[in-house]
Backbone as numpy.savetxt, mean C-alpha at the origin, in Angstrom:
# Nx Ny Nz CAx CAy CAz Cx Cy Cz
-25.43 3.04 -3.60 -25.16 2.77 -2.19 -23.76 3.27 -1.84
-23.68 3.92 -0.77 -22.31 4.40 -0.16 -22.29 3.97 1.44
-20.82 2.84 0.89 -20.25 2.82 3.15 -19.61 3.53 3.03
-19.97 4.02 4.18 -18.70 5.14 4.78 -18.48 4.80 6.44
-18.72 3.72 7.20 -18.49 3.45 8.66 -17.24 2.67 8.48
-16.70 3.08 10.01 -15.36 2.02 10.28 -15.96 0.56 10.16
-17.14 0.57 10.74 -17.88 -0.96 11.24 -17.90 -1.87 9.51
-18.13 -1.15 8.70 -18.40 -1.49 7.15 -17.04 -2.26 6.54
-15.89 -1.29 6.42 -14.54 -1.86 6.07 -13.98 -2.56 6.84
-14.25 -2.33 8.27 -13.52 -3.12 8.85 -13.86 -4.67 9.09
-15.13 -4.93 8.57 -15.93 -6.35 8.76 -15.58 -7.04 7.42
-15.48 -5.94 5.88 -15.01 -6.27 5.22 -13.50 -6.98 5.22
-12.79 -6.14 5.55 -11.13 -6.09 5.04 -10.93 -7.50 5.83
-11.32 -8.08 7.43 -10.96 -9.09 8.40 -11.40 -10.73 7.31
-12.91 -10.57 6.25 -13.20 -11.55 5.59 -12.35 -11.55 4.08
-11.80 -10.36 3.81 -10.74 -10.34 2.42 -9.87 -11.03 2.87
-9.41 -10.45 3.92 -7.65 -10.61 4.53 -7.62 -12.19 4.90
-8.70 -13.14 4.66 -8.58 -14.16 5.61 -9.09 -15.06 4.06
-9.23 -14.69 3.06 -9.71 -15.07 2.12 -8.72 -16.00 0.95
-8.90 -17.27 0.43 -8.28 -17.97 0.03 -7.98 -17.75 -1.74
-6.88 -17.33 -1.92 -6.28 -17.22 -3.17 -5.14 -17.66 -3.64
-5.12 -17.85 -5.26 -4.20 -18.72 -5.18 -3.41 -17.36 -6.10
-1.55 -17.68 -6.04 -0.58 -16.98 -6.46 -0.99 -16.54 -8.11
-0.23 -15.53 -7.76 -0.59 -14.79 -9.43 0.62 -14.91 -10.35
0.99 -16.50 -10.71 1.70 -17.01 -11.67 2.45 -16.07 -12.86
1.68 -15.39 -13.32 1.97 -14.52 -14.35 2.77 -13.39 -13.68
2.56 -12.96 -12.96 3.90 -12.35 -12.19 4.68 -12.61 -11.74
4.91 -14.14 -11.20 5.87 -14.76 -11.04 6.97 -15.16 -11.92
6.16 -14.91 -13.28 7.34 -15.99 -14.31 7.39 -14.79 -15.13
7.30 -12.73 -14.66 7.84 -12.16 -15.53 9.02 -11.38 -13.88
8.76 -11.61 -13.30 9.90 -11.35 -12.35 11.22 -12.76 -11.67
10.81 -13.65 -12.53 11.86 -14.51 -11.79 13.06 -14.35 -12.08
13.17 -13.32 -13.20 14.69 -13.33 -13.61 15.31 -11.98 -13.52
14.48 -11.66 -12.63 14.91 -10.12 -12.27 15.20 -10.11 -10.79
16.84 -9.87 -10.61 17.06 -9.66 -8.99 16.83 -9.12 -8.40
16.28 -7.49 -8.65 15.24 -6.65 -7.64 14.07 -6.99 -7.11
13.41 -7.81 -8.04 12.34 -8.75 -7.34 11.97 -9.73 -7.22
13.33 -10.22 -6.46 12.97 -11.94 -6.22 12.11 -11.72 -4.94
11.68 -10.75 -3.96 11.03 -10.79 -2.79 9.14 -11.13 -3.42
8.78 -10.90 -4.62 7.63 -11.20 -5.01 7.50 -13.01 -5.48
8.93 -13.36 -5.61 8.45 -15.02 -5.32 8.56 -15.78 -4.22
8.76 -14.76 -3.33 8.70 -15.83 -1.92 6.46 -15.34 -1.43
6.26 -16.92 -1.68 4.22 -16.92 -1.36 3.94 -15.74 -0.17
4.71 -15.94 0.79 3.88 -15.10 1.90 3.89 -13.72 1.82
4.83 -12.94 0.81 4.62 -11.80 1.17 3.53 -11.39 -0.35
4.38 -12.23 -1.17 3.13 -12.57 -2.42 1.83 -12.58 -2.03
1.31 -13.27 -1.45 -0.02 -13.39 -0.79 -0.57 -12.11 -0.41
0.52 -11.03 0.48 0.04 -10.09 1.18 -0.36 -9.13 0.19
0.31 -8.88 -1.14 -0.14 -8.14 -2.06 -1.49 -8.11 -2.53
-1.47 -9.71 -2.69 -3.06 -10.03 -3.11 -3.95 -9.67 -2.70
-3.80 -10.09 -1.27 -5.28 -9.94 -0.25 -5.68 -8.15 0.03
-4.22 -7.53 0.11 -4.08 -5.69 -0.14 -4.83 -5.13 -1.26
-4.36 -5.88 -2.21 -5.54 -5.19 -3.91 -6.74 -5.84 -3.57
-7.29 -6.98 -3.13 -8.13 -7.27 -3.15 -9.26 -6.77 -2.33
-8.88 -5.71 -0.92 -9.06 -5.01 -0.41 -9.81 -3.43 -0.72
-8.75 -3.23 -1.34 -8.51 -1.87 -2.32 -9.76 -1.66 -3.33
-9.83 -3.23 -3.72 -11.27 -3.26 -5.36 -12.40 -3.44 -4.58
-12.58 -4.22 -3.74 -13.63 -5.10 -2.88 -14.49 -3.24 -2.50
-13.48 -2.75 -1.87 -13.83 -1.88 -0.53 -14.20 -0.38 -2.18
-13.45 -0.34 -2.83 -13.69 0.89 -3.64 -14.80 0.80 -4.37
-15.09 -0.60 -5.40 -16.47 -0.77 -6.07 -17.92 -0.27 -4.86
-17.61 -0.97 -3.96 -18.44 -0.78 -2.69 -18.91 0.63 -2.44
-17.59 1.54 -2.17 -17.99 2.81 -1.74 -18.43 3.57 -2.74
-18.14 3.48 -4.07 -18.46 4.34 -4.78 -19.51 3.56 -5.56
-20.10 2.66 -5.45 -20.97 2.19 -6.24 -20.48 2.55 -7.51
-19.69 1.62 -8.46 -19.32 1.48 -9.62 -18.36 0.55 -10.06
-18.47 0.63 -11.13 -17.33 -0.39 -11.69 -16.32 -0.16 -11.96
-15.03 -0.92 -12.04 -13.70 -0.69 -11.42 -13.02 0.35 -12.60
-13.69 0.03 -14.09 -13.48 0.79 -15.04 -13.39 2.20 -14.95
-14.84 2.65 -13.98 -15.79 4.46 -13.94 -14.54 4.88 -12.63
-13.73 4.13 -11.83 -13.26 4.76 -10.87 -11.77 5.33 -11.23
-11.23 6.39 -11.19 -9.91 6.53 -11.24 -8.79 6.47 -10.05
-7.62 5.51 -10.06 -6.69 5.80 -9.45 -5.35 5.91 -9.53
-4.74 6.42 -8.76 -3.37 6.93 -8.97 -2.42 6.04 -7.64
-1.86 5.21 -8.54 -0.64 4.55 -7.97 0.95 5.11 -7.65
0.64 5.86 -6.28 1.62 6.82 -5.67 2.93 6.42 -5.66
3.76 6.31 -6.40 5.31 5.68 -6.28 5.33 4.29 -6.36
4.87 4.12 -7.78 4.84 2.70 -8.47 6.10 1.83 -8.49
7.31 2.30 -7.68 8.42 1.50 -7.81 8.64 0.43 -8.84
8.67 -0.91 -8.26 8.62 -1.79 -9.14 7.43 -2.13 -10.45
6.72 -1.81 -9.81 5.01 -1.65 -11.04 4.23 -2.97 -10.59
4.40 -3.46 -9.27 3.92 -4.55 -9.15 2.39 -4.50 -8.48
2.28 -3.18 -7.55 0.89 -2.76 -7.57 -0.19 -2.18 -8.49
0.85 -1.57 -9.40 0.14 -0.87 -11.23 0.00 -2.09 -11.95
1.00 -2.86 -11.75 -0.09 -4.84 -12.35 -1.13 -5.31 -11.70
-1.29 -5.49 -10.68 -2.13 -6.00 -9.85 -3.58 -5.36 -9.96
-3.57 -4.19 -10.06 -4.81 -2.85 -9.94 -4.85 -2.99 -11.88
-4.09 -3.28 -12.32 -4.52 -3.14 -13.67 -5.09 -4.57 -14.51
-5.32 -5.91 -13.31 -5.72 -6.80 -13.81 -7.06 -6.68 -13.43
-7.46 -5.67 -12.56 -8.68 -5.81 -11.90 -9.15 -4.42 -12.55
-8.90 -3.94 -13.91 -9.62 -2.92 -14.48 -10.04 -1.49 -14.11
-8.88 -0.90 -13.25 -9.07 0.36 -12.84 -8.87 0.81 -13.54
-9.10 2.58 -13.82 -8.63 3.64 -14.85 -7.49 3.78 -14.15
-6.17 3.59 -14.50 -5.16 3.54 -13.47 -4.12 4.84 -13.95
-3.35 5.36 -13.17 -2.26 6.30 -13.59 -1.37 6.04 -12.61
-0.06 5.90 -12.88 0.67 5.73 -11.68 2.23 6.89 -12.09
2.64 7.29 -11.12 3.78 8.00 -11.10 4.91 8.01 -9.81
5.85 8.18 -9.92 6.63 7.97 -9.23 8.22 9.43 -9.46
9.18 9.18 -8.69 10.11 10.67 -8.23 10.55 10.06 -9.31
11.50 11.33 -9.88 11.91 11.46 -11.24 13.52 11.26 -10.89
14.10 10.26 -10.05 15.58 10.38 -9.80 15.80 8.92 -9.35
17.00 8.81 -10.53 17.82 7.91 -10.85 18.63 6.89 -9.17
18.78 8.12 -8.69 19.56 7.37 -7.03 18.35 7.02 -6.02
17.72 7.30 -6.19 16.21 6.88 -5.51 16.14 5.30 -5.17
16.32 5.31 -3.71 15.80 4.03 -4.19 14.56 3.33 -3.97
13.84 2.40 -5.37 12.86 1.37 -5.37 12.39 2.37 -6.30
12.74 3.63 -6.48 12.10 4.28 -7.68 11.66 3.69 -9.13
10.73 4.20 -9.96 10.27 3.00 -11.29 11.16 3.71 -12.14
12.10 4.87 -11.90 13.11 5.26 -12.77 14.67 4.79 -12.58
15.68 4.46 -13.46 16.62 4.25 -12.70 17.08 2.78 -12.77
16.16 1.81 -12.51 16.20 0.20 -12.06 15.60 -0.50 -13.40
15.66 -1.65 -13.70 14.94 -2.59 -14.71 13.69 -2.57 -14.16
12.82 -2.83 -14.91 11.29 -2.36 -14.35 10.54 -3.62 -15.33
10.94 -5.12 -15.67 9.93 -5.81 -16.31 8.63 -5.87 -16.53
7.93 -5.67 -14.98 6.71 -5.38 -14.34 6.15 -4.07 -15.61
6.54 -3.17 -15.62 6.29 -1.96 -16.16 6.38 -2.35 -17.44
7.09 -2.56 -18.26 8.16 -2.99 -19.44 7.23 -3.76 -20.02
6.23 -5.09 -19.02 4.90 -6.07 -19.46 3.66 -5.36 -19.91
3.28 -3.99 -19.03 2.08 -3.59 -19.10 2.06 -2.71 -20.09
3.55 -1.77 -20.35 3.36 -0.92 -21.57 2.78 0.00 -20.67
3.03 0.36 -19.61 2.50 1.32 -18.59 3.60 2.74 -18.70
2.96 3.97 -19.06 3.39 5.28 -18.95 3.48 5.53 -17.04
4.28 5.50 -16.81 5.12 6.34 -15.17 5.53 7.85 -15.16
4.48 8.56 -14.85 4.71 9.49 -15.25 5.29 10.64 -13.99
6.29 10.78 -14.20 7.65 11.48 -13.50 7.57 12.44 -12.84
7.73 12.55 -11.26 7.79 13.87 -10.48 9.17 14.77 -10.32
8.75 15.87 -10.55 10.39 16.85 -10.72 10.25 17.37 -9.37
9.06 17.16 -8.19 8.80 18.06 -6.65 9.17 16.61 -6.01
9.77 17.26 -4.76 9.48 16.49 -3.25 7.64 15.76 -3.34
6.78 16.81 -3.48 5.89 16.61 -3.07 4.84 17.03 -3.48
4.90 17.78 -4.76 4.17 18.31 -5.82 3.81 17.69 -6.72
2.19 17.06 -7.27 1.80 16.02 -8.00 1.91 16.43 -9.42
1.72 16.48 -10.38 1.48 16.81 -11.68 0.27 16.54 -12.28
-1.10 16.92 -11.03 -2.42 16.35 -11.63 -3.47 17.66 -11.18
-4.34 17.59 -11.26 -5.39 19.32 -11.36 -6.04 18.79 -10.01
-6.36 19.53 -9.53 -7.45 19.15 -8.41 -8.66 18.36 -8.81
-8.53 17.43 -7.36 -9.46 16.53 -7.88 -9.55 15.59 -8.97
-8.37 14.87 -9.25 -8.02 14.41 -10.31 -8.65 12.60 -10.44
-8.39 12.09 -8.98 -8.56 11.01 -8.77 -9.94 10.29 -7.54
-10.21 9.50 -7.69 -11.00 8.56 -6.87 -10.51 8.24 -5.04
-9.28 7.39 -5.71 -8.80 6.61 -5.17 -6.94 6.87 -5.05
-6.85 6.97 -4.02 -5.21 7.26 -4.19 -4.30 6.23 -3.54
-3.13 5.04 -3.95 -2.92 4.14 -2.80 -1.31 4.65 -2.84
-0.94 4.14 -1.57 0.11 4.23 -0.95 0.57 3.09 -0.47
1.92 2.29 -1.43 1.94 0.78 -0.89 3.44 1.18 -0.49
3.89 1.39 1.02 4.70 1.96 1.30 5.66 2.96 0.53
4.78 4.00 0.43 5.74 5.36 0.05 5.58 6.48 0.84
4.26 6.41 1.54 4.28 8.00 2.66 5.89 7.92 3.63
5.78 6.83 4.17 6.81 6.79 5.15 8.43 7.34 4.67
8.40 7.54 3.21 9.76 7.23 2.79 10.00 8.75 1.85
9.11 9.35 2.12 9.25 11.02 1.54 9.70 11.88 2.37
9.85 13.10 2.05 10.99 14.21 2.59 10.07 14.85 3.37
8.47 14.78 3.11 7.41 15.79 3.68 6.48 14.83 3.67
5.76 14.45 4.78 5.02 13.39 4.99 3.62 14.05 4.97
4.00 15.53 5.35 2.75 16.43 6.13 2.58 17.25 4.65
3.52 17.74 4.07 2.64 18.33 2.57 2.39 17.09 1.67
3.39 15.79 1.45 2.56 14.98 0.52 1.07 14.67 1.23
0.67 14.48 2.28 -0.51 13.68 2.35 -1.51 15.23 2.18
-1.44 16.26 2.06 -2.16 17.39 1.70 -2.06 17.32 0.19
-1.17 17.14 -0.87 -1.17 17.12 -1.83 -1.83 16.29 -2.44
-1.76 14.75 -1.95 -2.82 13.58 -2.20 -4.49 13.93 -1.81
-4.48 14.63 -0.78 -6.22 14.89 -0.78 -6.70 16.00 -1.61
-5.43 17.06 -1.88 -5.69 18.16 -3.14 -6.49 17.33 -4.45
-5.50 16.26 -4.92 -5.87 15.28 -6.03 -6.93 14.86 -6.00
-7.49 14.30 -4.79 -8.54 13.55 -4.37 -9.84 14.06 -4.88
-11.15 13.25 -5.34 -12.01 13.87 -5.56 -13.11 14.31 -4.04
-13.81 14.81 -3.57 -14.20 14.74 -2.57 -15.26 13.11 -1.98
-14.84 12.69 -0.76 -15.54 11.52 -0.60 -13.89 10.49 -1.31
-13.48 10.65 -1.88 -12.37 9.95 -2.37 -11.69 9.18 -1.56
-10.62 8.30 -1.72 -10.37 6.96 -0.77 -8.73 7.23 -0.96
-8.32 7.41 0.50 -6.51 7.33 0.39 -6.34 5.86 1.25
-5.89 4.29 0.92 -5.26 3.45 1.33 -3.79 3.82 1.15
-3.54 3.76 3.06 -1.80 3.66 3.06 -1.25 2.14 3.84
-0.87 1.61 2.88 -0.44 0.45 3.52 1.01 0.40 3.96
1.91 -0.41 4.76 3.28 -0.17 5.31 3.90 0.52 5.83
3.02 1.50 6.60 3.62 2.04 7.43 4.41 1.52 8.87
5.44 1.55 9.08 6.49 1.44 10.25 6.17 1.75 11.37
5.53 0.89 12.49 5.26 0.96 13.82 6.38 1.15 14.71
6.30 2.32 15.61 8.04 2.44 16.75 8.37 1.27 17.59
6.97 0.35 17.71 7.85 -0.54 18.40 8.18 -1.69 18.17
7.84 -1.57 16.65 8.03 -3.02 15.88 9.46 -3.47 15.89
9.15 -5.00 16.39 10.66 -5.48 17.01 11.47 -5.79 15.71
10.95 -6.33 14.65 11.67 -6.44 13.43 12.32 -4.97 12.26
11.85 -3.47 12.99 12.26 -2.24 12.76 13.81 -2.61 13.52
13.87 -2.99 15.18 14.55 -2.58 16.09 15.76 -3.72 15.73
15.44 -4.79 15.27 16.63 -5.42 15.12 16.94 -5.10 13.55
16.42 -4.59 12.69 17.09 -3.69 11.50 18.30 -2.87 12.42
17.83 -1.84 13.03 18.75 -0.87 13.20 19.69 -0.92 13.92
19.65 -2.47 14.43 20.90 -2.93 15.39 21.38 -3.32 14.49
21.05 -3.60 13.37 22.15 -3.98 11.84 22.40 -3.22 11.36
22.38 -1.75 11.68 23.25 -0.83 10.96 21.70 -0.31 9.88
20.66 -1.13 9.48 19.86 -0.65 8.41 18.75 0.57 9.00
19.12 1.81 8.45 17.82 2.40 8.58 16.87 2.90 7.45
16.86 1.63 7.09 15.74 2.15 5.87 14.58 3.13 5.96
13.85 2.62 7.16 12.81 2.98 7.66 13.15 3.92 9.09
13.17 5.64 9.16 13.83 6.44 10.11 12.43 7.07 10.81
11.11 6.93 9.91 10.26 7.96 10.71 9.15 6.43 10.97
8.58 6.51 11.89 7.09 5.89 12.47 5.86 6.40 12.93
4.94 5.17 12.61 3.84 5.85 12.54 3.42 5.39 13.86
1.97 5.70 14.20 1.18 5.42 15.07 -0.31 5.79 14.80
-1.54 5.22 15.68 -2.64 5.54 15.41 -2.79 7.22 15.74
-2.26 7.68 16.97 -2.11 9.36 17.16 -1.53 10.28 15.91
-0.37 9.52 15.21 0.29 10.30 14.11 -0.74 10.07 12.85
-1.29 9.35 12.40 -2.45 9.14 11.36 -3.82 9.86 11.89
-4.11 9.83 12.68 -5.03 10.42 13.11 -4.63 12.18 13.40
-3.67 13.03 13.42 -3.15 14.07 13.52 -2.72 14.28 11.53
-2.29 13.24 10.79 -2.21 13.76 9.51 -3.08 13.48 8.90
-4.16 12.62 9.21 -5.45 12.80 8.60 -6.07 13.92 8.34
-6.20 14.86 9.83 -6.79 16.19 9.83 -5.96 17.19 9.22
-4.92 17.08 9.33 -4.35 17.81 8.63 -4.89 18.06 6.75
-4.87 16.93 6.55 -5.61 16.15 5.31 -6.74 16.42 4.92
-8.09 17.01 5.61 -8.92 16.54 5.61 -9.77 15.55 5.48
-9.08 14.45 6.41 -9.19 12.91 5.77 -9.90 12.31 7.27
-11.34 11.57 6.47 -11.60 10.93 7.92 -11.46 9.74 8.11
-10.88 9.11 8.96 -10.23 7.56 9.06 -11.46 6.95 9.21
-10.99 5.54 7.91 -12.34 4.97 8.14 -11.89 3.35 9.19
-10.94 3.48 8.77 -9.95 1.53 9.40 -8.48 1.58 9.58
-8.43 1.61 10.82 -6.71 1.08 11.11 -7.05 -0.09 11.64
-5.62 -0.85 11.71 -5.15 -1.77 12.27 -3.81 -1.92 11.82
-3.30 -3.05 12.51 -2.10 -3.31 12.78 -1.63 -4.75 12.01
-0.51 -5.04 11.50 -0.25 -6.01 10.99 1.23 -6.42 10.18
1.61 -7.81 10.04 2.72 -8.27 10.00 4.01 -8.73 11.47
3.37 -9.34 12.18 4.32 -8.96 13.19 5.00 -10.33 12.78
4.75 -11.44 12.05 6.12 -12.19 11.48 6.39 -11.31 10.17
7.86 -11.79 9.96 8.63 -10.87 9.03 8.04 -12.15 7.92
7.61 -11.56 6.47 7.53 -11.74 5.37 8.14 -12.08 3.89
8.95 -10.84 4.20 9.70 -10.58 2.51 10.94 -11.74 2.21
11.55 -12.15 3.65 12.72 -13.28 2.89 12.28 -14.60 3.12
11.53 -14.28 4.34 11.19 -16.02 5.10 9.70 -16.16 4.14
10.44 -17.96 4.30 9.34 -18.52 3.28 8.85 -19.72 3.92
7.51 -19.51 4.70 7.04 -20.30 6.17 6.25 -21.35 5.03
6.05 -22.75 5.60 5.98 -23.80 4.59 4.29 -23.51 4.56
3.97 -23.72 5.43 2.22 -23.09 5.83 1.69 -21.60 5.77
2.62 -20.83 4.40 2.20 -19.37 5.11 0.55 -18.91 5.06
-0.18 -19.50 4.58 -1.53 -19.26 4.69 -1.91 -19.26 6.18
-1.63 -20.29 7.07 -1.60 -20.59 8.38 -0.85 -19.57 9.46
0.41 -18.94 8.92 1.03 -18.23 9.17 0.22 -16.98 9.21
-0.16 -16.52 8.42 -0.86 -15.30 7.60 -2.21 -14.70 8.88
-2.80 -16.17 9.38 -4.00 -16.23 9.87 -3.60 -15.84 11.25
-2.80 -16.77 11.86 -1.55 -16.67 13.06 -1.82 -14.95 13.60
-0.66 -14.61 12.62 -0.21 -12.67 11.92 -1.29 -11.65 12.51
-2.27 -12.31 11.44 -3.68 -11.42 12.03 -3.91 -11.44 13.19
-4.49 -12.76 14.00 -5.03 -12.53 14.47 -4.41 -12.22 16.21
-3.07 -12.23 16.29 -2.35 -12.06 17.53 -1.80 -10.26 17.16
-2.00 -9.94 15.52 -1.88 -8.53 15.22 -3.14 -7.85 16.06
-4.09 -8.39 15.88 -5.15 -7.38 16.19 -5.68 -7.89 17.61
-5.72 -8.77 18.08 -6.45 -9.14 19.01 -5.59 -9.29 20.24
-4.63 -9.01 20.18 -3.50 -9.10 21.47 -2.48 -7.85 21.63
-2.05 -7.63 22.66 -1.02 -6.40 22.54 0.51 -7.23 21.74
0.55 -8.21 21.33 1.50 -8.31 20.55 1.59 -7.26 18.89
0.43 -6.91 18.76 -0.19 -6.11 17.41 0.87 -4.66 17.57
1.15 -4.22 18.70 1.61 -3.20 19.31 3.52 -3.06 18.38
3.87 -4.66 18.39 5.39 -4.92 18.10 5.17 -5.47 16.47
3.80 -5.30 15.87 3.98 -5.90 14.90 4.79 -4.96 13.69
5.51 -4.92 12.32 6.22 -4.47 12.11 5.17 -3.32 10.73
3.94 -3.57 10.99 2.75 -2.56 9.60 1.95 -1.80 10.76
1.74 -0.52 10.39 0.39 0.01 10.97 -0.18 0.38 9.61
-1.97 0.28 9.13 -2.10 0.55 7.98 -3.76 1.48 7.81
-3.66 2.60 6.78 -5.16 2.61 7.44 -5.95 2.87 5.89
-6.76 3.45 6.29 -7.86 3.69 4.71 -8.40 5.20 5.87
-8.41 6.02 4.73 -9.22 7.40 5.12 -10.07 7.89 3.55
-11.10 8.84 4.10 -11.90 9.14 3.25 -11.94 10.87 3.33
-11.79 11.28 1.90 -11.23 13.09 1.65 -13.17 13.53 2.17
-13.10 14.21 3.16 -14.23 14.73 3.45 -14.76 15.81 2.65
């Protein structure tokens, strides 16, 4: 069996995303003593990881009819290794790589990497902007847990990722930076521009084709901030998030646009 409709993932991802899980302990107690990632012990953004992989397996076993073992994917700028844990408890053929430079930052080179350091996971090193080190057609599944936004070439990496891609293959980009997300706008009144380029449904939909990629699900999401605040109810919170993300023009200021496309 193969989905391939927006109507399919998107009925899916609304019953994942809303779906009750409990924290993944074991990542908690190999990052608590690491100061780069104390943002994975605050629950709510913890949570968001979860319900994201859970997404990712739910929606990939699905499309490709198989088991998580037969599918291959490639974890695009594994930074911390906390998505190459997550995807590797749930039994993917996994490969993950990331830029080969030390000043980089969130790079898996460079920084203490426990996460990595636990799994005994090979990161295997890019010497290009935007040039993979894999043959055509290498992979299944390709995810992006905020790294498109944060490359030098947004428009040759996402051509290079569908090069990799097998055909029918699955690119999830999650975290991408909405222009009018109000929690972007009061960053940059603080001087932070982490985040300089934004997305939109017109700009994903213009590098899709570029891509040969046909969008199967956007939406919008996060419009409370996550990573420091630690809301006592964030499950409640979470639900809140969604559903004034998608169902109201507040979704418009929320601070994620995110989508799933399929390599035609």
């Amino acid at each position: 069996m193969l989905v391939n409709t927006k109507t399919d993932i998107s009925g899916l991802r609304k019953k994942v995303f809303t779906k009750f899980r409990n924290l993944d302990h074991e990542l908690i107690d190999l990052v608590k003593d690491s100061p780069s990632n104390q943002f994975l012990l605050n629950p709510p953004i913890h949570n968001v990881y979860l319900y994201l992989i859970d997404l990712v397996c739910e929606y990939t076993k699905l499309h490709f009819d198989k088991n998580s073992e037969e599918i291959k994917v490639l974890d695009w700028g594994s930074g911390k290794g906390h998505i190459s844990y997550l995807m590797s408890k749930k039994n993917f053929n996994l490969s993950s790589c990331d830029i080969k430079d030390s000043e980089a930052e969130d790079s898996s080179f460079g920084q203490a990497t426990p996460i990595l350091d636990k799994l005994g996971l090979n990161v295997d090193p890019l010497e290009h902007p935007y040039i993979l080190p894999y043959d055509d057609e290498s992979f299944d599944v390709v995810l992006s847990f905020g790294v498109l936004e944060h490359v030098p070439d947004d428009k040759n990496s996402i051509k290079e990722i569908s090069r990799v891609l097998r055909s029918n293959g699955l690119f999830f980009c999650f975290h991408l930076p909405q222009p009018l997300s109000w929690t972007q706008k009061l960053a940059h009144l603080r001087g932070n521009y982490y985040h300089d380029r934004f997305y939109s449904k017109a700009t994903i939909s213009e590098l899709s084709k570029l891509a040969h990629f046909e969008v199967l699900d956007v939406w919008q999401r996060a419009l409370f901030p996550k990573n420091t605040i630690n809301y006592p109810f964030f499950r409640l919170v979470e639900k809140l998030d969604q559903f004034l993300s998608n169902n109201t023009p507040l979704g418009n200021f929320a601070t994620n646009i995110e989508f799933v496309a399929r390599k035609i």
